[in-house]
N, C-alpha and C positions, 0 to 999 in steps of 0.2 A: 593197876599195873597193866600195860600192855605187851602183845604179844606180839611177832612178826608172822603176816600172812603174803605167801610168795605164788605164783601159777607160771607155772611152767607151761610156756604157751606155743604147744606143738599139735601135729592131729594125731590122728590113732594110728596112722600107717608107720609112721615116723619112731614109732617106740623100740625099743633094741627087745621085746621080749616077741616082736611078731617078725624080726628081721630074720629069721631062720628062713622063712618064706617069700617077705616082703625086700628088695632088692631098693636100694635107695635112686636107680637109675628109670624103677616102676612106679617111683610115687606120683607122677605126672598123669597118671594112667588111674587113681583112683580117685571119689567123689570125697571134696575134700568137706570136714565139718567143724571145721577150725574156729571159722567166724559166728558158726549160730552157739556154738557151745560158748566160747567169750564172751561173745553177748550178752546173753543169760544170767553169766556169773557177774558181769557189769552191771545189768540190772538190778542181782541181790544186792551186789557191795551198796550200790545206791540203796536199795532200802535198810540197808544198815547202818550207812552213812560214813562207811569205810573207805580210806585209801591206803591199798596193798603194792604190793610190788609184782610185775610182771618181765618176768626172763621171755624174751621171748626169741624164737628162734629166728635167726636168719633169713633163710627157706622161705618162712611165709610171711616175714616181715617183708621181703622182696616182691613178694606174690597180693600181699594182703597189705600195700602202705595204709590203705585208711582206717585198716580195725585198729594199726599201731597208732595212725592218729587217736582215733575217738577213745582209746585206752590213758592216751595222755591228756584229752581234752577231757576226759572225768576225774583227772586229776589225781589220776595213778601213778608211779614211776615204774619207768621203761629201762629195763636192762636185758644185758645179753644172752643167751643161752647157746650161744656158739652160732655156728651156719648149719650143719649136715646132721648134727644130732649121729656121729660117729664117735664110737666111744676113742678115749685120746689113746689108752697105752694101745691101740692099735693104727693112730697114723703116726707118720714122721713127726720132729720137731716144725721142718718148713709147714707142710701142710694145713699141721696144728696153727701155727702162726697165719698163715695164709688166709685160712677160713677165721680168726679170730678179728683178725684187722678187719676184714671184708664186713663180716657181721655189725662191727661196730661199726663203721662206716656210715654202711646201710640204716642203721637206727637213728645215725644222730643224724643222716641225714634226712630223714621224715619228721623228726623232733625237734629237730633247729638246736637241740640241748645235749650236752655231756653225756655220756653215758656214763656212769660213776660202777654199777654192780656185773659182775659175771658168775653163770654158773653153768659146770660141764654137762653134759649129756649123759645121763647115768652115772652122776657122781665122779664121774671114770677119773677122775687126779686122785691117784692111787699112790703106792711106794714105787711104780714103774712112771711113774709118770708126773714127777716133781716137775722136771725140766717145764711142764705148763706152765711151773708158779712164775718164773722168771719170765716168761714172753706176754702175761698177763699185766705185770706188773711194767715192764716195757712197755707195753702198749694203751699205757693210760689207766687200767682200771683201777680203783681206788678201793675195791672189795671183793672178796671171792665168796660164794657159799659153794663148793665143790665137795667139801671134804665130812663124810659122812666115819665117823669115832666108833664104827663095826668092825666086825669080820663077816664080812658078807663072800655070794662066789662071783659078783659082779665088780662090787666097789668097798672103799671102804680102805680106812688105815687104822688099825686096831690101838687101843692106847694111845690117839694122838688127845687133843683137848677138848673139851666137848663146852667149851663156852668159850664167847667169842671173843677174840687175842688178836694181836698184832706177831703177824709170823716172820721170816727171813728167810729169805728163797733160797736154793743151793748159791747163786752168783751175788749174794748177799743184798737183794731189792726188799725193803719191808712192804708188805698188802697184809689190810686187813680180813682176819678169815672169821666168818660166821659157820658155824658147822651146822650140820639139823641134825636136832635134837634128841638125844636120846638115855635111857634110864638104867639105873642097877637092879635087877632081882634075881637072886638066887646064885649071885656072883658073876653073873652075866651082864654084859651092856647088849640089853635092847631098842630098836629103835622105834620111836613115838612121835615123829616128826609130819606124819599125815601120807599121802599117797596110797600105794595097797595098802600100808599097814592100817590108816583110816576104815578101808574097806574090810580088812580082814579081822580086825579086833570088836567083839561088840560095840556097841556105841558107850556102853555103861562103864565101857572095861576103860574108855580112850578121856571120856569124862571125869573116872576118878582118878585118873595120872597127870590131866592138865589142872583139876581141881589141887592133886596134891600140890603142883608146884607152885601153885598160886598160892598157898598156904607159905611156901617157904620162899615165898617173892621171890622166885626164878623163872622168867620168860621162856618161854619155849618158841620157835619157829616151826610153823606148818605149812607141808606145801600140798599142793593137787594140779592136777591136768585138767585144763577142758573135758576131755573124752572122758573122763571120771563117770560124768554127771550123764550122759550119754548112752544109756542102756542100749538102742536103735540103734548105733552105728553096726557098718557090715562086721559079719564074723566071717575071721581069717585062720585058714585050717593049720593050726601051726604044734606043737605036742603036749601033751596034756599038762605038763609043768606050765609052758610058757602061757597054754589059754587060762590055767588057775592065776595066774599072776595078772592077766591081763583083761579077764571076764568077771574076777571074783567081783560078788556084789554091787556090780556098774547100779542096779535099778534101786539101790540103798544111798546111795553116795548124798547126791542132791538134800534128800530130806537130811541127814544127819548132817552136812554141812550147815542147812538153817539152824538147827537145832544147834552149832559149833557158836555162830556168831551170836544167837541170844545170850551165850552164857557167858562169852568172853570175849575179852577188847583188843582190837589190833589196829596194829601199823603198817607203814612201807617199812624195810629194812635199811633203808640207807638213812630216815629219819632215826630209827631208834640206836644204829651206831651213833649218828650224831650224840644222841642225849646223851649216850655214856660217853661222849670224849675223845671218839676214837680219833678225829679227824681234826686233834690238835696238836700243837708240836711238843708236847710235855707228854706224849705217850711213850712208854718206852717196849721195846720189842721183847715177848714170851717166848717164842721157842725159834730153835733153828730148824729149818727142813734139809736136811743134805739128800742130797742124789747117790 
């Protein structure tokens, strides 16, 4: 059984838990470590002999076209993760559109290839901010993973689906949505989908939840950041919530990642919709989204 492995490919300035501080018109102004961190994790997939799917942002796809090459020349797939890494229920619909078109633009124009997947900046396609579905789905992409089946105070749409469906935007467009992943205990849905929550759960605890569902052959999608792995990057004085969210266990990540790939198998995500079907004309649409 395989699993979906995703990187959300931004630096560490760029994250909405150090924006309290960090101003997106000062990113220019800091040492960016985008590309050695990518690197790195290109290297492992190669020793694993993985190809994952990489969101990657705008920003430094404009800044950085040759990391987005050699991401595809290893045989990766290349999707989007917006342009500004602004969360959406805080820009306009234009805006939101503006920067999504641009982004994609920007990718397939380094890629020569489609860009088929999207996923927002901090999950942020919320219940305020459906109107995304439909400008996404205008705009060519064939897949969304945005939508994260919590109650979270960031992101998140509590009780939507938590495996991956063919949805219907408010203006009635079908795209297909992949959610990251998450679990029931104690009558709660938690989420298990990798990033902090990778960092913040022992390693044993995050092993016997992907171990279970591989018992109940249900894949699960994982994702992480460059800067993860990144213990050395600058510390940015921002409030002790947002340094917990954003420092917890950087100097663990890396090893527990190797230790992730020995034990279980992944894919690109836009491969493993394929297998199941999504992206045939005999699928029929699971829920509606209304605005």
């Amino acid at each position: 059984m395989q699993n979906v492995l995703t990187i959300d490919v931004e630096d560490y300035f760029q994250v909405a838990a150090l924006a309290e501080t960090i101003n997106v018109n000062e990113w220019e102004s800091h040492p960016s470590r985008v590309e050695q961190n990518t690197l790195r994790l290109l290297d492992m997939f190669d020793q694993f002999q993985l190809k994952v799917t990489h969101f990657v942002l705008g920003w430094v796809a404009e800044r950085y076209p040759e990391l987005v090459k050699e991401i595809q020349a290893r045989g990766h797939e290349v999707a989007s993760h917006g342009y500004s890494h602004q969360l959406i229920y805080e820009q306009t619909p234009q805006t939101f559109k503006n920067e999504t078109e641009r982004s994609k633009k920007i990718l397939e124009d380094i890629t020569g290839e489609q860009i088929r997947g999207y996923r927002a900046a901090s999950y942020s396609i919320t219940e305020k901010s459906l109107w995304a579905l439909d400008i996404l789905a205008e705009s060519g992409f064939q897949y969304d993973s945005s939508i994260f089946p919590i109650r979270h105070d960031r992101y998140g749409i509590n009780n939507s689906p938590t495996e991956p469906h063919v949805l219907v935007t408010p203006r009635g467009h079908e795209l297909v949505e992949y959610p990251l992943s998450t679990m029931k205990f104690l009558g709660q849905t938690i989420p298990i989908a990798g990033g902090g929550y990778f960092r913040l759960y022992p390693y044993w605890l995050s092993r016997m939840i992907y171990r279970h569902r591989k018992k109940q052959n249900s894949p699960f999608v994982f994702y992480l950041h460059p800067w993860e792995i990144d213990p050395g990057q600058p510390k940015v004085e921002v409030s002790w919530f947002s340094k917990f969210r954003h420092y917890n266990n950087l100097e663990k990540c890396e090893h527990r990642l190797e230790k992730l790939l020995q034990e279980f198998s992944f894919c690109t995500m836009y491969e493993h919709l394929e297998n199941l079907g999504f992206f045939t004309d005999n699928k029929s649409p699971q829920i509606s989204y209304q605005s």
